[in-house]
N, C-alpha and C positions, 0 to 999 in steps of 0.2 A: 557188807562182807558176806551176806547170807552164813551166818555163822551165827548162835549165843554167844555170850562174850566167856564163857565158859570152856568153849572148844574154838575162839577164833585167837589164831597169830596174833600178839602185842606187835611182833616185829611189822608187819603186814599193814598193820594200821599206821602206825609210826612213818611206814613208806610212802601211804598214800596219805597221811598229812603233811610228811616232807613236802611230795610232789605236789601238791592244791597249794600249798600258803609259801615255797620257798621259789616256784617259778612264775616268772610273769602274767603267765596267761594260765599255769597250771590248774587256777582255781574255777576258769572258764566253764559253762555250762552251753551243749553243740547236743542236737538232732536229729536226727535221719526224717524229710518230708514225704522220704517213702520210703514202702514194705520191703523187707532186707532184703529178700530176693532182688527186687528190683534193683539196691545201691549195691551189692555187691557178689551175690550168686553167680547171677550168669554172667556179668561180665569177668567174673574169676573166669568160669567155665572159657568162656571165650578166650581168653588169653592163655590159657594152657594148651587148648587146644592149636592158635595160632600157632605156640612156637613147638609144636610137635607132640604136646600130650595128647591127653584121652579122658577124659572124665565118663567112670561109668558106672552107673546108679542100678542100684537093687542085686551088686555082687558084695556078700555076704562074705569075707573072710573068716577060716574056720584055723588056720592057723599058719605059722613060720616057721621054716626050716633051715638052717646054717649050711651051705655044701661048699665045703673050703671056705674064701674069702668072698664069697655069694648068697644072695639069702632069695629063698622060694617062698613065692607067698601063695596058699594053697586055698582056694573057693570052695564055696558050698558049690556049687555047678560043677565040679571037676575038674575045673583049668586050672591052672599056676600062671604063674609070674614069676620071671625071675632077674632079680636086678642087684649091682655092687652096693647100692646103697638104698635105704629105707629107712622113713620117719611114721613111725606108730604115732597117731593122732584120734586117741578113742580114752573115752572114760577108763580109769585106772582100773576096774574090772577087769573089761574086755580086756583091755591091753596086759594083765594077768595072763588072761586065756591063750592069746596069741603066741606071748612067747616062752609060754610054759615049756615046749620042747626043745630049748636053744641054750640050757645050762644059765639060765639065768636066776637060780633058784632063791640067792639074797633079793634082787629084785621081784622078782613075781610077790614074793611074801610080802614084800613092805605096798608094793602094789593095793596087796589085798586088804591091807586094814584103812585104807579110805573108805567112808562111808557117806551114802551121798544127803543132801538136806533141797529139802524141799522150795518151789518158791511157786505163790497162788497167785492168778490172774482173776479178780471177778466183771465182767465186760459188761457194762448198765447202759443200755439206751433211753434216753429221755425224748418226749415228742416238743419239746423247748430247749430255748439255751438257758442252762443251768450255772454253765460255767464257762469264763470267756479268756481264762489265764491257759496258756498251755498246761502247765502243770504244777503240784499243789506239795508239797511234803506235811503229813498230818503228825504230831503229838499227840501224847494222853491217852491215843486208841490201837486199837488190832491192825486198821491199814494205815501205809506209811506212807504211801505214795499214791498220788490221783493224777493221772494223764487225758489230757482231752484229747481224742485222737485227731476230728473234725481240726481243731486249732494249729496240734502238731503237722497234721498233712495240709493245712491248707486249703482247708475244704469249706464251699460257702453253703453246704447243704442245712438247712433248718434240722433244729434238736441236739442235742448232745450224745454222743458214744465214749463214755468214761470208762478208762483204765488201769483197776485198783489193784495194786500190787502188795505183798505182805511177803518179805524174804523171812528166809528159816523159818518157814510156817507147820513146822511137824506136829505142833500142838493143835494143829488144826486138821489133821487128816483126817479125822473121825466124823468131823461135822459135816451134813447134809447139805447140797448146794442152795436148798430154801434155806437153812439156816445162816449160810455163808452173807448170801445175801443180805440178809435180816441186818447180821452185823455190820456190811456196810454201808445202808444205806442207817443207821443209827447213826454211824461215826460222822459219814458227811452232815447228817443233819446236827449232831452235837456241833462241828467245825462250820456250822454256818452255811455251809457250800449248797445246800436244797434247803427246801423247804418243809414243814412238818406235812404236807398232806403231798408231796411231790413222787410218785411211783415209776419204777420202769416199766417201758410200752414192752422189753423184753431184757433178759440175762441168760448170760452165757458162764459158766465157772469152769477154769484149767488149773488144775492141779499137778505142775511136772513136779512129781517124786523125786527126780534122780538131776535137777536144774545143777545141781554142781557138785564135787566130791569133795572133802576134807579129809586133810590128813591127822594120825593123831597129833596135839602140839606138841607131843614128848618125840617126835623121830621129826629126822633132820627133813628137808625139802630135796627131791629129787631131780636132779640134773636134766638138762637133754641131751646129753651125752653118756651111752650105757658103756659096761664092761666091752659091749662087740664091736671092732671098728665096723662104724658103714652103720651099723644101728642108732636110730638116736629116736626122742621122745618129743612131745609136742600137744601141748593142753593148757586150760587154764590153769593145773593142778602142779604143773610143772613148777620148777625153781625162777620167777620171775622177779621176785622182790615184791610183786603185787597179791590180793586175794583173787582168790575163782571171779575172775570178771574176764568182759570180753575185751578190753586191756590187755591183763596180761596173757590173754590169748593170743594176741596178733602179737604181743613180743617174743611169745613162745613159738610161734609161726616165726617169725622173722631168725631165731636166733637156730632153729633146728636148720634154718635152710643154709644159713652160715657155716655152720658147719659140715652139710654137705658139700658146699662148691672147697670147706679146705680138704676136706679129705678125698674130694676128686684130686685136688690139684696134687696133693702130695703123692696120689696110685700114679699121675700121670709123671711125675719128673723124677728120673732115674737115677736111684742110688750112685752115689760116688765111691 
């Protein structure tokens, strides 16, 4: 849940042990053999573009504007956009920022007290196979999770590229990437997975600070439907019944676009 259990949802977890042990396949374990771009990037791009969108990369939105029942979405470059309907799909910050000017003042504020938690990648090449399971869940230590990428993708190339993950790793922001290291390759050698004299040929350490937002647990979960018609929301942060996972991301995608085509359908059929 990339949460301490100290700031993570009981309901959240409840959900997603509903969903793993009360559906048939719920509890199933599925991986992408390739790099998300590949499984799903551009064939988004491509299909919006098919049916008449536009996908366009490195325009910065600086903020939204209400003009009647229209809303302008204003660029860093100086253009706008202007359209009846729109889904804010941006960390609870930005999405703060965005719609600061549109009287949305109870929202903005609860917006802002999300705070985001961290989650560490440390990426270890071996010049051997170390490890021949796709992937490992570790006990007792600081990483939790060990990914062979080589296994995952399929790949019959010699050596290992291990992929150590540590969710809500805040306590670990201070330490140096030799250190990081250090501690992982201890952990694998405590869990058996190398060996004592086994070194990486190279490491790579990512630290995404901001990997997901949390809300406090004491305020309710927010909707993707805001006070504005035509306005609605869309994140993993959003009201899904799930935690910050890319789950309840694509339900928050599914369920914000729901509610666009009713609220077309209702601008489009005339009062009686």
């Amino acid at each position: 849940m990339n949460a301490h259990p100290d700031k993570a949802s009981a309901r959240e977890l409840v959900s997603v042990l509903a969903e793993a042990f009360t559906h048939p396949r719920g509890s199933n374990m599925g991986w992408a053999t390739v790099g998300l771009t590949e499984l799903y990037t551009d064939r988004a791009a491509a299909y919006l573009e098919q049916g008449g969108g536009s996908v366009r990369l490195g325009a910065t939105a600086v903020g939204i504007i209400q003009d009647a029942d229209r809303f302008r979405l204003d660029l860093r470059d100086g253009s706008t956009i202007e359209t009846d309907t729109m889904i804010v799909a941006t960390p609870p910050p930005r999405a703060a920022e965005l719609i600061r000017r549109i009287a949305l003042d109870g929202l903005v504020s609860r917006l802002e007290r999300f705070t985001p938690s961290p989650i560490l990648g440390i990426n270890l090449w071996f010049g051997r196979r170390v490890l021949e399971t796709p992937f490992v869940g570790l006990l007792n230590g600081t990483i939790e999770w060990v990914f062979e990428k080589r296994a995952l993708y399929r790949e019959t190339a010699k050596g290992n590229h291990l992929a150590l993950v540590v969710s809500a790793s805040d306590r670990l922001l201070g330490a140096s990437d030799d250190e990081l290291v250090e501690i992982a390759l201890n952990d694998l050698r405590t869990a058996g997975l190398i060996g004592q004299d086994d070194e990486p040929l190279h490491s790579r350490v990512i630290h995404e600070k901001q990997a997901t937002y949390l809300r406090p647990i004491e305020d309710p979960p927010i909707g993707a439907a805001t006070d504005l018609p035509g306005l609605f929301l869309a994140g993993d942060w959003t009201n899904t019944g799930l935690p910050p996972t890319i789950e309840g991301a694509v339900r928050s995608g599914f369920r914000a676009a729901e509610l666009v085509v009713e609220y077309a359908g209702r601008k489009k059929t005339p009062r009686s």
